[in-house]
FIMAR-18933 format. One record per residue (C-alpha): residue in one letter; z, y, x. Coordinates in nm, 4 decimals, decimal comma, m for minus. Example, Ala and Ser with C-alpha at 12.3 -4.5 7.8 and 13.67 -1.06 7.14 Angstrom:
% FIMAR-18933
+---------+----------+----------+----------+
: residuo :        w :        v :        u :
+---------+----------+----------+----------+
:       a :   0,7800 :  m0,4500 :   1,2300 :
:       s :   0,7140 :  m0,1060 :   1,3670 :
+---------+----------+----------+----------+
//
This chain:
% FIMAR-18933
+---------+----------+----------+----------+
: residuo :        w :        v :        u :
+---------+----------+----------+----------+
:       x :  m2,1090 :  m2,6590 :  m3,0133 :
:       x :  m1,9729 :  m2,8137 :  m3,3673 :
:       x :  m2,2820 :  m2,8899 :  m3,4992 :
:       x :  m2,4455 :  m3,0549 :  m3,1625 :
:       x :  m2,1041 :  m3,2985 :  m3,1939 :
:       x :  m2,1402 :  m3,2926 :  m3,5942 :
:       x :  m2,4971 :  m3,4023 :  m3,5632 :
:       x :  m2,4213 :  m3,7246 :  m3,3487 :
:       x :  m2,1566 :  m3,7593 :  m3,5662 :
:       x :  m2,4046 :  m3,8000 :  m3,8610 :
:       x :  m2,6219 :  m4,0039 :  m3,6526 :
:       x :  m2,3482 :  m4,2710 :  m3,5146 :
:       x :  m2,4496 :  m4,5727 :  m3,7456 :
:       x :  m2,8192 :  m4,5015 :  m3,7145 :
:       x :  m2,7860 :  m4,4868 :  m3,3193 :
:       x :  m2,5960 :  m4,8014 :  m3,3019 :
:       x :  m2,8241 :  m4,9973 :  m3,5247 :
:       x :  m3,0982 :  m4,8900 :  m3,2831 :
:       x :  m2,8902 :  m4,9731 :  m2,9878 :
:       x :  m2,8421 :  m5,3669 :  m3,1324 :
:       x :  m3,2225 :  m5,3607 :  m3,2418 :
:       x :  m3,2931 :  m5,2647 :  m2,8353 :
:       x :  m2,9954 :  m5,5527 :  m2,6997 :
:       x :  m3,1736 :  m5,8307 :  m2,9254 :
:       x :  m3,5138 :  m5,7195 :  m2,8255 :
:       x :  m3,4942 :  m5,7104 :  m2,4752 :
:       x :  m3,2132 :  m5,9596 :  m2,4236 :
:       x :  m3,2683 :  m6,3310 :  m2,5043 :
:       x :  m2,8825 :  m6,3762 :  m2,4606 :
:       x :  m2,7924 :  m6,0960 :  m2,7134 :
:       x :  m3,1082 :  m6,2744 :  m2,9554 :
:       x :  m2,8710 :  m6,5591 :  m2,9752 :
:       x :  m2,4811 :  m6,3667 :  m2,9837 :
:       x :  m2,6333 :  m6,1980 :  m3,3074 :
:       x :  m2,7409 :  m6,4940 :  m3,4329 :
:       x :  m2,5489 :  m6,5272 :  m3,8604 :
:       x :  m2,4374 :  m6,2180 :  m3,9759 :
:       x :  m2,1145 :  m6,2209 :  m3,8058 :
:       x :  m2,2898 :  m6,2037 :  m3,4648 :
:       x :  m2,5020 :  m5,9373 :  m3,5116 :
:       x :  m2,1995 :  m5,7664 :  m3,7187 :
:       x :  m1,9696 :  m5,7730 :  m3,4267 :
:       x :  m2,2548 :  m5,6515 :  m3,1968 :
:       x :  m2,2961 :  m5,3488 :  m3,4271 :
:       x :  m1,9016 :  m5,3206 :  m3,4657 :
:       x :  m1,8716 :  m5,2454 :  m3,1136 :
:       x :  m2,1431 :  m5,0031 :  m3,0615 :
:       x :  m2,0548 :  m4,8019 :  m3,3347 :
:       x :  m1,6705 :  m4,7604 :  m3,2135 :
:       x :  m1,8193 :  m4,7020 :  m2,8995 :
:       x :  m2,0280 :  m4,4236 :  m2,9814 :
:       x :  m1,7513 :  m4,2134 :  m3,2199 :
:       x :  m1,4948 :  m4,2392 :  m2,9451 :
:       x :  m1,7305 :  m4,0959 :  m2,6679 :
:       x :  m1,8512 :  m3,7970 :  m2,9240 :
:       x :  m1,4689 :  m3,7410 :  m3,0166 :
:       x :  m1,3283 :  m3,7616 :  m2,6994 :
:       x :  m1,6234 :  m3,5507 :  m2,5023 :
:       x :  m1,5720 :  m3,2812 :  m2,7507 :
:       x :  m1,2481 :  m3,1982 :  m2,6402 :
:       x :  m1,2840 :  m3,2733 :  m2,2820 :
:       x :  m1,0086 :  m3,6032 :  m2,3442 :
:       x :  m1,0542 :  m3,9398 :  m2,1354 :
:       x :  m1,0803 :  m4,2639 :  m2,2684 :
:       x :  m0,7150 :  m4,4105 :  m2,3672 :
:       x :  m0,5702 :  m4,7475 :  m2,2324 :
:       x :  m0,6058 :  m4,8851 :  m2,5765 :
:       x :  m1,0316 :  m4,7886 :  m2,5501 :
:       x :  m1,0216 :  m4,9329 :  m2,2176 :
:       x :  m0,8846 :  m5,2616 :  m2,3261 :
:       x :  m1,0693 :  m5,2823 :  m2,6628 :
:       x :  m1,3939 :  m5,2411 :  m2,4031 :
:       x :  m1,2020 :  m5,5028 :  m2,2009 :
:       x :  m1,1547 :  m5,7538 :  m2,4538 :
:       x :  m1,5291 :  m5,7437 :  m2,5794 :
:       x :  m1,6380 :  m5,8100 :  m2,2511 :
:       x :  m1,4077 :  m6,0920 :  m2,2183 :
:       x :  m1,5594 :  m6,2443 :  m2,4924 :
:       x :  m1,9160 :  m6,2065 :  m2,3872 :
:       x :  m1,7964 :  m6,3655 :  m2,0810 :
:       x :  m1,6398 :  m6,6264 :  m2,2213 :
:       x :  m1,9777 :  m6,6938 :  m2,4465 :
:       x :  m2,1698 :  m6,7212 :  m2,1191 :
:       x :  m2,3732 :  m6,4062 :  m2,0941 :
:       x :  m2,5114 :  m6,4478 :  m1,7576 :
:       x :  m2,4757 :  m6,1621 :  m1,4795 :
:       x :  m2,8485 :  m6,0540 :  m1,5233 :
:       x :  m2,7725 :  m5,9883 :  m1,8926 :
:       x :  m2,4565 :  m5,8182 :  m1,8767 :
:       x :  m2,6072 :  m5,5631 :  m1,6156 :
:       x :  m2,8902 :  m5,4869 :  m1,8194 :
:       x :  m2,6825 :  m5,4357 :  m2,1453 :
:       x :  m2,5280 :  m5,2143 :  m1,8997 :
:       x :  m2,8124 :  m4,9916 :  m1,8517 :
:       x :  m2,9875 :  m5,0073 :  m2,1728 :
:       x :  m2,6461 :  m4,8136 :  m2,2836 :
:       x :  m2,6604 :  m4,5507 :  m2,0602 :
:       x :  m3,0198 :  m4,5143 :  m2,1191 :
:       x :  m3,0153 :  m4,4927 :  m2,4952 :
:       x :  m2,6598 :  m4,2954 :  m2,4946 :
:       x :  m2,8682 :  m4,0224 :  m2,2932 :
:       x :  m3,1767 :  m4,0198 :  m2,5154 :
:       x :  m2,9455 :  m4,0118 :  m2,7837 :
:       x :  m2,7434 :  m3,6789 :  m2,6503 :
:       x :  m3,1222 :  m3,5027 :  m2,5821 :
:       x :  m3,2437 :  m3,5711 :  m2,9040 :
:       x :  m2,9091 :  m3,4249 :  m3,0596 :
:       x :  m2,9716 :  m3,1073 :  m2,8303 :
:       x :  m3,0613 :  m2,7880 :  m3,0578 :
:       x :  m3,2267 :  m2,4747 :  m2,8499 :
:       x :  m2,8607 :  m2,3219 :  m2,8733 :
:       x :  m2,6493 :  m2,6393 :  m2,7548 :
:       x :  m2,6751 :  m2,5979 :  m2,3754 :
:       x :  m2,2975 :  m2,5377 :  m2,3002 :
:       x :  m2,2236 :  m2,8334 :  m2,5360 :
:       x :  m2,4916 :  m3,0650 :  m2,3521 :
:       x :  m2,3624 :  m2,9379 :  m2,0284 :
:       x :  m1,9671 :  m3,0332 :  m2,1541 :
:       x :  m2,1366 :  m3,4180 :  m2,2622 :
:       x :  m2,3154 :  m3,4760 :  m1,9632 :
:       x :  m2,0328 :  m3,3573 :  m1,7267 :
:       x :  m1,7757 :  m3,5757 :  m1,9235 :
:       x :  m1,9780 :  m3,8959 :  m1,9603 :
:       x :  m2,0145 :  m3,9292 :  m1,5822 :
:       x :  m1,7010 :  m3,9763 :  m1,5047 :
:       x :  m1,5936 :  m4,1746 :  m1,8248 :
:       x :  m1,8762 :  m4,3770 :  m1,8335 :
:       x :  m1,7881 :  m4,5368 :  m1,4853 :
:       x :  m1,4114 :  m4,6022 :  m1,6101 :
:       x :  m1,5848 :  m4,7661 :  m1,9316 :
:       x :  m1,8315 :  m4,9724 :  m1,7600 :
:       x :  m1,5517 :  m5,0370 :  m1,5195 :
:       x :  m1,3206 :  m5,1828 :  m1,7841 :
:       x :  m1,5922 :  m5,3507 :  m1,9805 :
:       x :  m1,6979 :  m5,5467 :  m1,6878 :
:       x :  m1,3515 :  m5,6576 :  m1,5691 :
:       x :  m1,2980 :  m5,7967 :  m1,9241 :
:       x :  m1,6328 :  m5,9637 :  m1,8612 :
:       x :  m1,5362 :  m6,1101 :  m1,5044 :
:       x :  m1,2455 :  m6,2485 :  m1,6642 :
:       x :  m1,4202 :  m6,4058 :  m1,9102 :
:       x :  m1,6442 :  m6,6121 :  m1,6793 :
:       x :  m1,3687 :  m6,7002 :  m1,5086 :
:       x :  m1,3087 :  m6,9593 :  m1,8332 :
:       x :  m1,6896 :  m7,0677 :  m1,8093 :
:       x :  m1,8072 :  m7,0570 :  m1,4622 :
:       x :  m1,6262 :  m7,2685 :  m1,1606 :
:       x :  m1,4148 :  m7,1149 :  m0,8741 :
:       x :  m1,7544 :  m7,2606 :  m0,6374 :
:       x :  m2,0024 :  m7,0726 :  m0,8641 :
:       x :  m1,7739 :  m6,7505 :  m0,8838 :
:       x :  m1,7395 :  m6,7493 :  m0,5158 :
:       x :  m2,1303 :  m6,7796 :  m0,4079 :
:       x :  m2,2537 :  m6,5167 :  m0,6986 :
:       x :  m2,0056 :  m6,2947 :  m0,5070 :
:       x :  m2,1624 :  m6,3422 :  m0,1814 :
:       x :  m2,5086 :  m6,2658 :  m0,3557 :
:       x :  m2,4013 :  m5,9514 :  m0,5509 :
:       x :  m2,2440 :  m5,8157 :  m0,1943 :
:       x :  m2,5649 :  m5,8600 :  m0,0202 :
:       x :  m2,7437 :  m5,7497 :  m0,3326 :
:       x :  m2,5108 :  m5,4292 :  m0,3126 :
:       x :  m2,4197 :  m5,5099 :  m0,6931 :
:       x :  m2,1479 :  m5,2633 :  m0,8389 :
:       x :  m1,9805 :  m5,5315 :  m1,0154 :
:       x :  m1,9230 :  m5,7050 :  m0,6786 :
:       x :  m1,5235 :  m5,5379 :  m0,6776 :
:       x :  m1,4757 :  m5,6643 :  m1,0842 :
:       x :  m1,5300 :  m6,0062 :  m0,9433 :
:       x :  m1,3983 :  m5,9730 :  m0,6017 :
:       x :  m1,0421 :  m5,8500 :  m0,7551 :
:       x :  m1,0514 :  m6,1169 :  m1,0047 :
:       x :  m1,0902 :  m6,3592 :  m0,7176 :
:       x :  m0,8443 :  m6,2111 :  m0,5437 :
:       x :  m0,9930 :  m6,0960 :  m0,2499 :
:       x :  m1,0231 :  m5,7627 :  m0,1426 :
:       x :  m1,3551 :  m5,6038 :  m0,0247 :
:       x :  m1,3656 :  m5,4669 :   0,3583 :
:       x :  m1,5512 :  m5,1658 :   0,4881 :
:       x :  m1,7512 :  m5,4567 :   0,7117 :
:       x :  m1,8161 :  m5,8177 :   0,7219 :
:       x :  m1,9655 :  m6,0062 :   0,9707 :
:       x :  m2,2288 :  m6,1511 :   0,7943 :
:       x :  m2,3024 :  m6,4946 :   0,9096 :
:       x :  m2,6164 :  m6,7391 :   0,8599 :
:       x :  m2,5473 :  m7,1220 :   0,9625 :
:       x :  m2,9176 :  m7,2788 :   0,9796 :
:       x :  m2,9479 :  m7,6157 :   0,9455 :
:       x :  m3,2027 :  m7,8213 :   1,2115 :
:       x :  m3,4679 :  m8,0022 :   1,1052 :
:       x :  m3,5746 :  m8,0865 :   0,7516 :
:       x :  m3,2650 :  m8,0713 :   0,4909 :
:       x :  m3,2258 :  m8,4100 :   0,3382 :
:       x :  m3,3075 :  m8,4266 :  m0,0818 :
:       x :  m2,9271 :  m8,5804 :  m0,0946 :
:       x :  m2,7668 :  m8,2383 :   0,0220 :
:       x :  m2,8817 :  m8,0689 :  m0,3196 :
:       x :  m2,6446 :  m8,2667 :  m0,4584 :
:       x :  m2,3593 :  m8,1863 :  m0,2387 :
:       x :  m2,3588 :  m7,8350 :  m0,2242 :
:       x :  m2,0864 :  m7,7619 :  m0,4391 :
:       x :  m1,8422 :  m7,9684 :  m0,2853 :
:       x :  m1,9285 :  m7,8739 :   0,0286 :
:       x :  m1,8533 :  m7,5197 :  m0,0590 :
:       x :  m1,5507 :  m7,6222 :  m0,2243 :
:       x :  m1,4091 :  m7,7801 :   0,1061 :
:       x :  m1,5481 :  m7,4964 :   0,3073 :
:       x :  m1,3256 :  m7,2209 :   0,0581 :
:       x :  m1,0218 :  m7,4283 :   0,1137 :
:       x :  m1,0004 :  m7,3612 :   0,4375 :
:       x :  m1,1886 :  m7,0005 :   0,4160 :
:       x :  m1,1200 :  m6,7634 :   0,1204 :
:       x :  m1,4087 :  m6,5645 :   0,1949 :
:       x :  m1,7743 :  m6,4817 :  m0,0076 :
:       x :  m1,9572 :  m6,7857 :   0,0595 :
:       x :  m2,3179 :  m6,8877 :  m0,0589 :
:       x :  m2,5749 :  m7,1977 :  m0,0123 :
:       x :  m2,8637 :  m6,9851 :  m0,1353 :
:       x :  m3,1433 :  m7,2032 :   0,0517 :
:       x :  m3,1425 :  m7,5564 :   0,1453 :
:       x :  m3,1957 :  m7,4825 :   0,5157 :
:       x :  m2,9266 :  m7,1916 :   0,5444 :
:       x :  m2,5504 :  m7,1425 :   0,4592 :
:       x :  m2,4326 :  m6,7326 :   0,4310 :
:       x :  m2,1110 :  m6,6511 :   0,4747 :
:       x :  m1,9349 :  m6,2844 :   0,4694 :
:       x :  m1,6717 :  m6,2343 :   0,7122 :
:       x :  m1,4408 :  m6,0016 :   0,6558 :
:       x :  m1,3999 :  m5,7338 :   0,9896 :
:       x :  m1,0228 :  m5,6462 :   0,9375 :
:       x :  m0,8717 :  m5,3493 :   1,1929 :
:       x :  m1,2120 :  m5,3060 :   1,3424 :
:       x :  m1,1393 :  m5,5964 :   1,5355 :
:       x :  m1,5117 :  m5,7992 :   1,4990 :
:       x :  m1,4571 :  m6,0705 :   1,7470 :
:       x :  m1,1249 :  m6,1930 :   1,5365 :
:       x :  m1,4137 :  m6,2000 :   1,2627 :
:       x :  m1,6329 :  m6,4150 :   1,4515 :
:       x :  m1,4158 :  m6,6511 :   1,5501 :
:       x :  m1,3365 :  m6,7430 :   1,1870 :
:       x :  m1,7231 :  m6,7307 :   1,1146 :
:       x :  m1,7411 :  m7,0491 :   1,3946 :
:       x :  m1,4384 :  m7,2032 :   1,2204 :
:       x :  m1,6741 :  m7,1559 :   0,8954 :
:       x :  m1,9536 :  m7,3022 :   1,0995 :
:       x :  m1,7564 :  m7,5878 :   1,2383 :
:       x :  m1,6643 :  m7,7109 :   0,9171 :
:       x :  m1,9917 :  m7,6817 :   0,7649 :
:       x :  m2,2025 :  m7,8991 :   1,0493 :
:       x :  m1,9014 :  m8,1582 :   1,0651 :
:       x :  m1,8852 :  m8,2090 :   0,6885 :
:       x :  m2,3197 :  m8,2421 :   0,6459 :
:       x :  m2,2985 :  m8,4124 :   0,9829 :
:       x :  m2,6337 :  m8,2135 :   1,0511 :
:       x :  m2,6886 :  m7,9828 :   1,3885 :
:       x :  m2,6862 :  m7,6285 :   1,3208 :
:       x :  m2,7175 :  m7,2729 :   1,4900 :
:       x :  m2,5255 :  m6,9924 :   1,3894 :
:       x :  m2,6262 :  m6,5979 :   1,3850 :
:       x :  m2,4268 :  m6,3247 :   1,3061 :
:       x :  m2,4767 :  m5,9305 :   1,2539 :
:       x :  m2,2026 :  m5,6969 :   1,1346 :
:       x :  m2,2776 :  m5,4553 :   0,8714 :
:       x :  m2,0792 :  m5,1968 :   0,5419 :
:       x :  m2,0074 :  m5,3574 :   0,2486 :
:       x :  m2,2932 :  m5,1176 :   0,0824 :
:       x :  m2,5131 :  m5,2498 :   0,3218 :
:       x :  m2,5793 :  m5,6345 :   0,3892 :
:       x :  m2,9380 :  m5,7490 :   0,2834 :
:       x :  m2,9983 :  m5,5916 :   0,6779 :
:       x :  m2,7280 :  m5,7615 :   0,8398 :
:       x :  m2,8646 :  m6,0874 :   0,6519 :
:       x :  m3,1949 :  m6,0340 :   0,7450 :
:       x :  m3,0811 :  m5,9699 :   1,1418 :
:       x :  m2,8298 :  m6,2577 :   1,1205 :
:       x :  m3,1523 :  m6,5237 :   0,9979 :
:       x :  m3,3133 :  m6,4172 :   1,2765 :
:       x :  m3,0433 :  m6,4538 :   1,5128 :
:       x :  m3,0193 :  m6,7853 :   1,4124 :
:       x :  m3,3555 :  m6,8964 :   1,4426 :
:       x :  m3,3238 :  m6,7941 :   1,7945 :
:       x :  m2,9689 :  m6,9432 :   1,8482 :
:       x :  m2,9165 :  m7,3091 :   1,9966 :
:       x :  m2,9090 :  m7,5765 :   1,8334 :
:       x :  m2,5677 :  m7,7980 :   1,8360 :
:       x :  m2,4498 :  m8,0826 :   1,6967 :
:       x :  m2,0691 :  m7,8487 :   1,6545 :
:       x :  m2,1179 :  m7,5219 :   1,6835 :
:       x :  m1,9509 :  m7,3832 :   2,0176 :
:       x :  m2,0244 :  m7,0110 :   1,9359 :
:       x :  m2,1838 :  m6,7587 :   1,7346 :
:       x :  m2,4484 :  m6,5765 :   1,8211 :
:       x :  m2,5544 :  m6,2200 :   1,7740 :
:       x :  m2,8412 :  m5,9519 :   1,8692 :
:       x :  m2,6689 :  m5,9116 :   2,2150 :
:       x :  m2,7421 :  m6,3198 :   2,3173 :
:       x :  m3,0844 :  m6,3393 :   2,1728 :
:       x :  m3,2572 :  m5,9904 :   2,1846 :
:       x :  m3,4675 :  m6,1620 :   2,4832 :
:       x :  m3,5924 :  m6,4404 :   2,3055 :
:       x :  m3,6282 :  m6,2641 :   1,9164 :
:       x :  m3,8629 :  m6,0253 :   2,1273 :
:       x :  m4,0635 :  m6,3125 :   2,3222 :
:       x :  m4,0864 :  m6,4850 :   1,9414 :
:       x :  m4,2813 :  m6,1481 :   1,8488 :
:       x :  m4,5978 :  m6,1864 :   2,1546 :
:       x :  m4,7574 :  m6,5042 :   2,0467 :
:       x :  m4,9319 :  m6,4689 :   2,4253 :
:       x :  m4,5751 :  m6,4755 :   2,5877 :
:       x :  m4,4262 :  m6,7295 :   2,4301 :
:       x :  m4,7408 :  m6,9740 :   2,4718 :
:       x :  m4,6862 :  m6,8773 :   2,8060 :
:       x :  m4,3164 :  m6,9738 :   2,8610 :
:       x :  m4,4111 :  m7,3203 :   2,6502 :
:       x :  m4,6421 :  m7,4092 :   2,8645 :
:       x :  m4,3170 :  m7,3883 :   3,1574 :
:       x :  m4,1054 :  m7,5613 :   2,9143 :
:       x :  m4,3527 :  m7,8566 :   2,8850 :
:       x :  m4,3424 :  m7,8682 :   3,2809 :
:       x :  m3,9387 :  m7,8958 :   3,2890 :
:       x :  m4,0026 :  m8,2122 :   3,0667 :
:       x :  m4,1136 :  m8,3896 :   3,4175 :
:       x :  m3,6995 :  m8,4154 :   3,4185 :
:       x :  m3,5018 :  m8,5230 :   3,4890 :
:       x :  m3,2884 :  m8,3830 :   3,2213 :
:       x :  m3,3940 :  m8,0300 :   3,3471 :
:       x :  m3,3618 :  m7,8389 :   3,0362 :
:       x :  m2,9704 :  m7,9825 :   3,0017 :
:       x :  m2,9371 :  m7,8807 :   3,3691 :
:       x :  m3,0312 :  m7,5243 :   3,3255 :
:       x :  m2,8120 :  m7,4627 :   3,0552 :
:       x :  m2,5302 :  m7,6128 :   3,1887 :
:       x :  m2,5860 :  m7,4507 :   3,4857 :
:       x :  m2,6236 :  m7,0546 :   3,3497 :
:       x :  m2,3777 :  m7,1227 :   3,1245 :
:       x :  m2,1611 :  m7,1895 :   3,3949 :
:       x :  m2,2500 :  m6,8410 :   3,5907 :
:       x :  m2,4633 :  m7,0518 :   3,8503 :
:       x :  m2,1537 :  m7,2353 :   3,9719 :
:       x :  m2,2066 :  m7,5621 :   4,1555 :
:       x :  m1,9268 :  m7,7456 :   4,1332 :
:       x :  m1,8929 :  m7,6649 :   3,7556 :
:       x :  m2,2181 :  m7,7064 :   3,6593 :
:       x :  m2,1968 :  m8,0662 :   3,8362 :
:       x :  m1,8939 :  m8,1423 :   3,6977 :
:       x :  m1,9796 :  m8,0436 :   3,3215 :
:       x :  m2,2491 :  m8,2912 :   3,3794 :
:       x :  m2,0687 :  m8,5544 :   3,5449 :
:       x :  m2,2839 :  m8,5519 :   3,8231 :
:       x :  m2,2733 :  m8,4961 :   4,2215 :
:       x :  m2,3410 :  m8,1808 :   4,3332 :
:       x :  m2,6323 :  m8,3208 :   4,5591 :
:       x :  m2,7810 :  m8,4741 :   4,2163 :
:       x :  m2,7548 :  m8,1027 :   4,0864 :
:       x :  m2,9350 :  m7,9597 :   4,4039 :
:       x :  m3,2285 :  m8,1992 :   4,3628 :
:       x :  m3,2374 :  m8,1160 :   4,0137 :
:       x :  m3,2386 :  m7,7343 :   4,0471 :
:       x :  m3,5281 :  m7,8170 :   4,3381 :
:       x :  m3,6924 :  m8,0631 :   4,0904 :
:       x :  m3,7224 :  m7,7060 :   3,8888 :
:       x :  m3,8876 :  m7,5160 :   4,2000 :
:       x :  m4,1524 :  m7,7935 :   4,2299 :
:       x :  m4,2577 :  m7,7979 :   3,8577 :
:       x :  m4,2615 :  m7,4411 :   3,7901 :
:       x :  m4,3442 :  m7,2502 :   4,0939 :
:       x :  m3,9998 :  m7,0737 :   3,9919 :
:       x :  m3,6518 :  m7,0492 :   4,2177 :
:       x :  m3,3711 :  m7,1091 :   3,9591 :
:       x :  m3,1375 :  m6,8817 :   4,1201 :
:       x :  m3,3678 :  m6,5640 :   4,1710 :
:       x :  m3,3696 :  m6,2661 :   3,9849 :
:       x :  m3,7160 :  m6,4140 :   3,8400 :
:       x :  m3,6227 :  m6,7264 :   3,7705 :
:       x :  m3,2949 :  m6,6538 :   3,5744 :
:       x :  m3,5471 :  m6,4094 :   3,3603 :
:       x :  m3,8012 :  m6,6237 :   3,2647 :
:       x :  m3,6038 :  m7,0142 :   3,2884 :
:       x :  m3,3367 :  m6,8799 :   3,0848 :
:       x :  m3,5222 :  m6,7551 :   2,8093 :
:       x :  m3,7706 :  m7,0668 :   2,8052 :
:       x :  m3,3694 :  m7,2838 :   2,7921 :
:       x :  m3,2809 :  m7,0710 :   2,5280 :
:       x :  m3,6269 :  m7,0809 :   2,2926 :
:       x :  m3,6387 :  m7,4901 :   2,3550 :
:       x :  m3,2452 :  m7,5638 :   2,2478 :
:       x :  m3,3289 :  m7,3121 :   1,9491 :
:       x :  m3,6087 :  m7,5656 :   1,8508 :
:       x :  m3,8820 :  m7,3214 :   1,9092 :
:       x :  m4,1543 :  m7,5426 :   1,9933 :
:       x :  m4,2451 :  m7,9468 :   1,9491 :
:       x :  m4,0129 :  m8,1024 :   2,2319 :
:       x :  m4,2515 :  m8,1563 :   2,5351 :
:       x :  m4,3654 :  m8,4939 :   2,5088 :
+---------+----------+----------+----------+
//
């Protein structure tokens, strides 16, 4: 076992030059921190006190000290604080624990299996509380360079990216990761205007005032935002996601729809992917009344799927455009459970002008409004032409 920890002892210097000559190669961002010979010195500096405290410390089975673990802390402030984007540090991240493995084989004699065995079982464990402190120093350092807006969205990414460096940044925001979020896409109707590229920022700036919470802008069409699900309570979560919503279409002044789908922390690229599609079949308001999820849509996401289908329940939406206001009608009036009187009144209408209406219906579709059959079929073509499905009938 001594001379399997003597050997990388021997080797340290040569291992960390290698290490720096790797960084610099595959790292345009470490090309230009070792640019002048102080650069690439410090660069070197750390990777060779890096490498004799693991060798030390795994020989005898010790775990890093608090004085490693801010040392590691403080050099990743500093890369932080010299702009060494997220991409970067996670690669430097891996190129370590590539070449810190290749470097413990290569050490390996035909004799040094209990000592390789000791390594390997030590630098699991050690190398997550080192990578750990490395990148909080790192977090903290963007903190200096990168705004509270931009912090906030590349959180929201690295959560539905399933990043482990999404806690590092989470804690220094100070928010605290959930088991779930209701992950929440606000689509915006129609064609974004150029000016809203502009606005983003601020937008999201208002929009974390009044919610703390993961927040991104990733596409002009589409907001994301990640909703934390506290005491398994999910429809506490989704009525801040339509508080999140509310704010969002009053401050573009732009229609929206809202989808939702609830899903772990370790895994939201499905939840995002369900929750775009949910709100590509949601409604389209000016202000968000509600959000929707797989439960109020499943009907018309599967209709979206049979091209034959939903040619065939256009073709009844372009009769309901012989009006008047038909389309309106219907939804006001299954929204209101069929009622009469409170379907009339939501429209400010007599019921007798609602009666003629729902018959208007009959006439131009073949299809009684209030039958099992008609609910089926009139409710889903309501739903697929507030959605914006299809060219309004003309």
């Amino acid at each position: 076992m001594g001379d399997f920890f003597h050997l990388l002892r021997l080797r340290v210097e040569a291992n960390a030059r290698n290490a720096v000559d790797v960084y610099t190669r595959e790292l345009a961002e470490y090309r230009a921190l070792s640019t002048g010979s102080l650069g690439h010195a410090s660069l070197l500096d750390f990777a060779v006190t890096l490498r004799r405290r693991t060798y030390a410390l795994a020989e005898d089975g010790r775990p890093f000290s608090g004085e490693d673990l801010a040392y590691m802390a403080a050099v990743g402030r500093e890369r932080g604080e010299k702009g060494v984007s997220l991409a970067a540090h996670r690669r430097v991240l891996v190129l370590h624990s590539t070449l810190t493995l290749h470097e413990i084989q290569d050490a390996a004699g035909p004799h040094d299996l209990d000592a390789l065995m000791l390594t390997l079982g030590w630098l699991g464990p050690q190398g997550v509380t080192a990578q750990n402190a490395y990148t909080r120093g790192y977090m903290e350092g963007q903190e200096r360079c990168l705004s509270l807006v931009t912090r906030v969205q590349l959180l929201a990414k690295m959560l539905l990216a399933n990043d482990p460096s999404a806690p590092e940044l989470a804690r220094n925001l100070g928010m605290t990761l959930p088991e779930r979020y209701v992950v929440t896409v606000v689509r915006i109707a129609g064609r974004p205007f150029r000016w809203l590229d502009r606005v983003r920022d601020q937008v999201i700036e208002v929009l974390i005032e009044g919610e703390r919470i993961p927040l991104a802008w990733p596409t002009p069409e589409e907001l994301v935002a990640l909703v934390p699900e506290t005491n398994g309570t999910p429809a506490s979560a989704e009525d801040r996601a339509l508080s999140v919503a509310h704010d969002f279409a009053e401050t573009i002044g732009r229609p929206c729809s809202v989808g939702t789908a609830t899903g772990r922390v370790d895994a939201l690229s499905g939840a995002l992917s369900l929750a775009r599609q949910v709100s590509q079949a949601a409604p389209i308001e000016t202000v968000p009344r509600r959000v929707y999820t797989l439960a109020d849509v499943f009907v018309e996401l599967g209709t979206a799927q049979l091209p034959q289908v939903d040619e065939w329940l256009q073709g009844v939406a372009r009769r309901l455009a012989g009006g008047p206001d038909l389309v309106t009608t219907l939804d006001v009036y299954y929204r209101g459970d069929m009622n009469r009187l409170r379907a009339a009144a939501a429209l400010h209408i007599h019921p007798r002008t609602l009666d003629y209406r729902l018959q208007r219906v009959r006439e131009l579709t073949g299809l009684n409004p209030g039958s099992t059959r008609g609910i089926r079929v009139l409710n889903t073509v309501v739903a697929r032409v507030l959605a914006g499905a299809w060219p309004e009938p003309e």
